[in-house]
C-alpha positions in Angstrom: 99.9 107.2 81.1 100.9 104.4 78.7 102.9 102.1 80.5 105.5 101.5 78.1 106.1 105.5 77.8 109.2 106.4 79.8 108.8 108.3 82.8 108.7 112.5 81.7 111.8 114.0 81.8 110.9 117.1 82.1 108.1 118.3 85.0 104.9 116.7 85.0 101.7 119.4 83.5 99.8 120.2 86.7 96.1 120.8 87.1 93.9 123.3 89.3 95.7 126.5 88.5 94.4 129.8 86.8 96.3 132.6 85.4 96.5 135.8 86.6 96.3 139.0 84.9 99.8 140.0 86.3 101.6 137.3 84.6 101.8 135.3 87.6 99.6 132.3 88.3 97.4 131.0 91.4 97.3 126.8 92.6 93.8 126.4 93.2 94.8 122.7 94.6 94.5 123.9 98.3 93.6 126.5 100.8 97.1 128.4 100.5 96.3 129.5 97.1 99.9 130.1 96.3 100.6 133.1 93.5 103.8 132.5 91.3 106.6 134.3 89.2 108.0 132.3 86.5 110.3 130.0 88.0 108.9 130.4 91.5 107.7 127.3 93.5 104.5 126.6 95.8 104.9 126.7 99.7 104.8 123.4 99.0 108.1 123.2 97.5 106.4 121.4 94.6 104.5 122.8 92.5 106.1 124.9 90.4 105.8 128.4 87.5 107.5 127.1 84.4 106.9 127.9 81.0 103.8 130.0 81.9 102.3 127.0 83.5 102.0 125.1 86.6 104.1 121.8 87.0 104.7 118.9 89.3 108.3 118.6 89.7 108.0 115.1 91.4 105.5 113.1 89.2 106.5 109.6 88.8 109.5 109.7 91.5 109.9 108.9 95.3 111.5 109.3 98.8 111.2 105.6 98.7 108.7 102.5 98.9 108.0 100.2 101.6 105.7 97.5 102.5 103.5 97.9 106.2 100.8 96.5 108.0 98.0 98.7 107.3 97.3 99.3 110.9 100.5 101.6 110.4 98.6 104.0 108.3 97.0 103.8 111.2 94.0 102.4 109.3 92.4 99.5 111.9 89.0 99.3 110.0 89.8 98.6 106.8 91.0 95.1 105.6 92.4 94.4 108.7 95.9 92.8 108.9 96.8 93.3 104.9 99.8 94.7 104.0 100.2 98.1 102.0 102.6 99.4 99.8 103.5 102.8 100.9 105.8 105.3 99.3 105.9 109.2 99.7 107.4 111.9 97.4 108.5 115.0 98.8 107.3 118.1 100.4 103.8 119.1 101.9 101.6 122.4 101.9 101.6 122.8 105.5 104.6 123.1 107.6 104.1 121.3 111.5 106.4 122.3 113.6 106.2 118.7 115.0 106.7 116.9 111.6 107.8 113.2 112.5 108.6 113.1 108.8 110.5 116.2 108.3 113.0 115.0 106.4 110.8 114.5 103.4 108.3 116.9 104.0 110.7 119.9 104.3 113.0 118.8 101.7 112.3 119.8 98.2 112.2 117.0 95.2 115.8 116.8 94.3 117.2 115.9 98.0 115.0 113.3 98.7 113.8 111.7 95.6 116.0 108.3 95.2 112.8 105.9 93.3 111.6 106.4 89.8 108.1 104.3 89.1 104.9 104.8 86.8 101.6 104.6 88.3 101.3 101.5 86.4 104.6 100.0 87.8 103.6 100.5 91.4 100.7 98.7 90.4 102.2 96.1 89.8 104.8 95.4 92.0 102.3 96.1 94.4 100.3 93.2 92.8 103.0 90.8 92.6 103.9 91.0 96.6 100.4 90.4 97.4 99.7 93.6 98.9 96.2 94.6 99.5 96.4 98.2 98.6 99.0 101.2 98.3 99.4 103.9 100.7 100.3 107.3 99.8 101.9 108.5 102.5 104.9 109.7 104.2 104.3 113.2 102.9 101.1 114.8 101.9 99.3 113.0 98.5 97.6 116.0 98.0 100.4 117.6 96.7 101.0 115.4 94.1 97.7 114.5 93.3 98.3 114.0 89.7 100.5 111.1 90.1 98.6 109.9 93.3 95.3 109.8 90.9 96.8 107.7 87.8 98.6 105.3 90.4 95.6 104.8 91.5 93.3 104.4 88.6 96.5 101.5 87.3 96.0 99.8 90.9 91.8 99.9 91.0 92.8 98.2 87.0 94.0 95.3 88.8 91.7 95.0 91.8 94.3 96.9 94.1 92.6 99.5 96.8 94.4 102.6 97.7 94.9 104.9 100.5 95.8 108.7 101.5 97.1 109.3 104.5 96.8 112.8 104.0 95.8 116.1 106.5 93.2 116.9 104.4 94.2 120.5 103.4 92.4 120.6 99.7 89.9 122.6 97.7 86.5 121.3 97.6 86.9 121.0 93.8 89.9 118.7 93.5 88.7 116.9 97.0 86.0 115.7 95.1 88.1 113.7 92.3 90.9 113.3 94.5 88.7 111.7 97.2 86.3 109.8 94.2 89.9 107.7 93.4 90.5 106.9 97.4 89.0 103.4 98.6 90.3 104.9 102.3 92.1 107.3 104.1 93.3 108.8 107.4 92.9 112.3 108.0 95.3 113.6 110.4 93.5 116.0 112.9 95.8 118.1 114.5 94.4 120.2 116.6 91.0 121.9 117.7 91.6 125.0 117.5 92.6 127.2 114.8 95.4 128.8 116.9 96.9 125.6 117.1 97.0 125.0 113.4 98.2 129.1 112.5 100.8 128.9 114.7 102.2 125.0 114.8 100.8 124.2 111.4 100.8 127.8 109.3 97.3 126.6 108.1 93.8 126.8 109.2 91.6 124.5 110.9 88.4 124.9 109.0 89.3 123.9 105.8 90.3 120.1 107.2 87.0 120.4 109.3 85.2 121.0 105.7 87.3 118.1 104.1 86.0 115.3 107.1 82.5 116.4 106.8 82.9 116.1 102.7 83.8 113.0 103.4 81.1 111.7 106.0 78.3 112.9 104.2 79.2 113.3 99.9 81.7 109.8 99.5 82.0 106.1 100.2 85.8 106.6 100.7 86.4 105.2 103.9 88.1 107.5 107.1 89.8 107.2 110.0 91.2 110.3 112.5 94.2 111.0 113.7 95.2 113.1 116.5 98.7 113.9 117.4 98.7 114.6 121.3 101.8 117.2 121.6 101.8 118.1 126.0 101.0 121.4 126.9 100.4 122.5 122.8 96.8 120.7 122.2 96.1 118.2 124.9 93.8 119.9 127.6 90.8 118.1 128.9 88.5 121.1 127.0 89.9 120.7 123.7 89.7 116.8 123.5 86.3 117.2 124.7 85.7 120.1 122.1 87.1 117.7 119.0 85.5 114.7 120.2 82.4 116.5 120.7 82.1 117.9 117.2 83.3 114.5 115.7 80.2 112.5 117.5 78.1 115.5 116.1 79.2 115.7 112.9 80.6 112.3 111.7 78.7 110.2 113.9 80.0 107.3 116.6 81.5 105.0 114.0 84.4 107.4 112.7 87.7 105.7 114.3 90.1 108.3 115.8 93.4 107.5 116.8 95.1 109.8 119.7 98.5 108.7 119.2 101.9 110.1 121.2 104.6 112.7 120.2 108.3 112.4 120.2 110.4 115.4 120.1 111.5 115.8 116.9 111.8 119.0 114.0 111.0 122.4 115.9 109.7 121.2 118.9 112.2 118.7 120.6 111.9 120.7 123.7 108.6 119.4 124.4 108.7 115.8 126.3 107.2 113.4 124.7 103.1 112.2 125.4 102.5 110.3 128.8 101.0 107.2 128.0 98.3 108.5 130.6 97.4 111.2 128.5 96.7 109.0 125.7 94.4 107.2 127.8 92.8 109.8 129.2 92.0 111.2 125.7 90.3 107.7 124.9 88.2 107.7 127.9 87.0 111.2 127.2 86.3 109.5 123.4 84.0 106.6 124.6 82.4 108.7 126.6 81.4 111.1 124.5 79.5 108.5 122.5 82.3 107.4 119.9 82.6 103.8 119.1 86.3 103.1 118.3 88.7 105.2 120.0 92.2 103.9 120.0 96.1 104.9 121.4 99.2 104.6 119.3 102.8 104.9 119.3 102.5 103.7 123.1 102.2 99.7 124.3 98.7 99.7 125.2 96.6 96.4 124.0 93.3 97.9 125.2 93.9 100.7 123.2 94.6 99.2 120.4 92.0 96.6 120.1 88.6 96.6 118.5 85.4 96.2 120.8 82.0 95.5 119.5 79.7 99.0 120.5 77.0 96.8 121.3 78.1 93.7 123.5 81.4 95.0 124.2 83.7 92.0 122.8 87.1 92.2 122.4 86.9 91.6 118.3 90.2 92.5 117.1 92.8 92.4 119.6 96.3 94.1 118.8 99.5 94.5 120.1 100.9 97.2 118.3 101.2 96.5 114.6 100.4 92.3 115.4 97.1 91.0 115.5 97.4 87.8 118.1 93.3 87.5 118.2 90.5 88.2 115.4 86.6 87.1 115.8 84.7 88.8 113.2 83.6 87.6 110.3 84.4 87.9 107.5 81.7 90.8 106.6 82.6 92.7 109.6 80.2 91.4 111.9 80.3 90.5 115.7 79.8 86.4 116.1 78.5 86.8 119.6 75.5 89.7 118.9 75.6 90.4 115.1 76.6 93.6 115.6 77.9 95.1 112.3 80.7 96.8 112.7 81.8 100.2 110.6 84.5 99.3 108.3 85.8 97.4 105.3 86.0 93.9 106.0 86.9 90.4 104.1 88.3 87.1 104.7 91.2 87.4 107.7 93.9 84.6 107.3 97.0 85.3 108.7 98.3 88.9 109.6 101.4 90.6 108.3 101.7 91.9 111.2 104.7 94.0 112.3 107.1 93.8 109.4 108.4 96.8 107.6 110.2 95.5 104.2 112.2 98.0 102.1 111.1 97.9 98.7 113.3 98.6 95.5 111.2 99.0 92.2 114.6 99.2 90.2 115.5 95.1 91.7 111.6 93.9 91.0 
């Protein structure tokens, strides 16, 4: 997109879609395979019939930006204590019953949409606050993977890295340029079994399985877990030792995964929210199992949040909550006490951002 074109006024062309001999076409972009009437939007409220065609109906608008700590992602390996500018759009193509963002995930484009920006105008605000990268986040990126992918090809332009904070539900075909224009991301894990994701999730579990292993084994984008610990719904002792199990096997030791605590919200504010114990518990299984870097979140836990080297056991990165009061690597990631290298994306660390969270307008920069 040239960046002195305006911003489209009508919807955005879409890609990965095929017609159908019907009249209606089928979104090949992820698992649901959603087939559309004229007119007719995606379960992910959108992608969208028009004209014959597939559009996105949110290209080059947002649900609002906002600079974080990129431990908020929650992305502890890579470029620790830079900040991120993060901005959403709206919708997603799954639909948690325990969505702690439900307001813009459940919410089609013209409720929540408030920003207007070009990929090359995120850039470079993005640029000008000194932000390391920009998250795509708050809903799913893979929905609007057009935009997502020229935002960042104007950000890797000017040295900027980028990251999906995504749950992974995509075709293998549009993971592989989706995931090509990704210098990180965290893949939300939500559950191990696929009951859990059918009936909390209305998706499947193998397809996000397929997506982590894509990942491990066929890019250089760096990952991280995430596991949402919801009581009684997916945290028994047999299915932590299940996913943690198949991540050791599968991804290796080094993959970080987060177990981080629920709080009612959405469909499921009935349930109480995750005992800090529980989240410890979850870790200990972790570290047993073999996995290097297990941490706890959305609980006050400084062992849980803190990096240890695998192989002398030094506290490396100490953090309390979104601050960072203690760093000893260096600055290629290694251990100064045993040279251990440690998995991740590392540079210089100066001082943190630590636990800010700064509204950003793009119409007042």
């Amino acid at each position: 997109m040239n960046p002195s074109m305006h911003l489209p006024e009508s919807d955005f062309p879409a890609r990965w879609w095929h017609a159908l001999d019907d009249g209606r076409i089928q979104c090949d972009l992820c698992p649901r395979d959603c087939k559309l009437h004229e007119g007719q939007r995606g379960a992910c409220f959108v992608r969208k019939m028009q004209g014959g065609q597939m559009v996105l109906t949110t290209y080059g608008r947002s649900s609002g930006f906002c600079i974080d700590p990129i431990e908020k992602k929650p992305l502890n390996h890579f470029y620790p204590g830079s900040s991120v500018l993060s901005f959403g759009t709206a919708g997603c193509n799954l639909a948690c019953k325990f969505c702690q963002n439900w307001d813009i995930s459940k919410s089609k484009d013209m409720d929540r949409l408030m920003e207007s920006a070009s990929p090359e105008k995120i850039a470079e605000i993005a640029d000008k606050l000194g932000c390391k990268s920009v998250a795509f986040t708050y809903n799913d990126p893979v929905i609007f993977a057009e935009y997502a992918l020229d935002t960042a090809a104007a950000c890797h332009q000017r040295g900027i890295k980028t990251v999906a904070v995504t749950a992974g539900y995509i075709h293998k075909a549009p993971a592989v340029e989706f995931y090509a224009a990704m210098d990180a991301a965290n893949v939300d894990l939500k559950g191990f079994t696929n009951d859990f994701y059918v009936k909390y999730c209305a998706g499947q579990l193998q397809p996000i399985l397929d997506t982590l292993i894509y990942l491990k084994r066929e890019t250089q984008t760096w990952f991280e877990i995430t596991t949402l610990l919801i009581p009684t719904l997916n945290d028994s002792e047999a299915e932590i030792h299940a996913l943690v199990d198949w991540i050791a096997r599968k991804l290796g030791p080094d993959v970080p995964l987060h177990f981080t605590a629920f709080h009612p919200d959405w469909k499921l504010d009935n349930l109480p929210p995750t005992p800090p114990a529980t989240l410890q518990r979850a870790r200990k299984i972790a570290l047993d199992a073999g996995l290097h870097y297990v941490y706890t979140g959305n609980i006050h836990d400084t062992d849980g949040g803190t990096t240890f080297c695998p192989n002398c056991k030094a506290a490396l990165v100490v953090r309390d909550w979104y601050e960072i009061p203690a760093y000893h690597l260096d600055d290629t990631g290694h251990c100064p006490h045993c040279g251990h290298a440690i998995a991740g994306r590392f540079s210089h660390f100066e001082s943190p951002f630590g636990a800010q969270r700064i509204p950003v307008s793009m119409a007042r920069i």
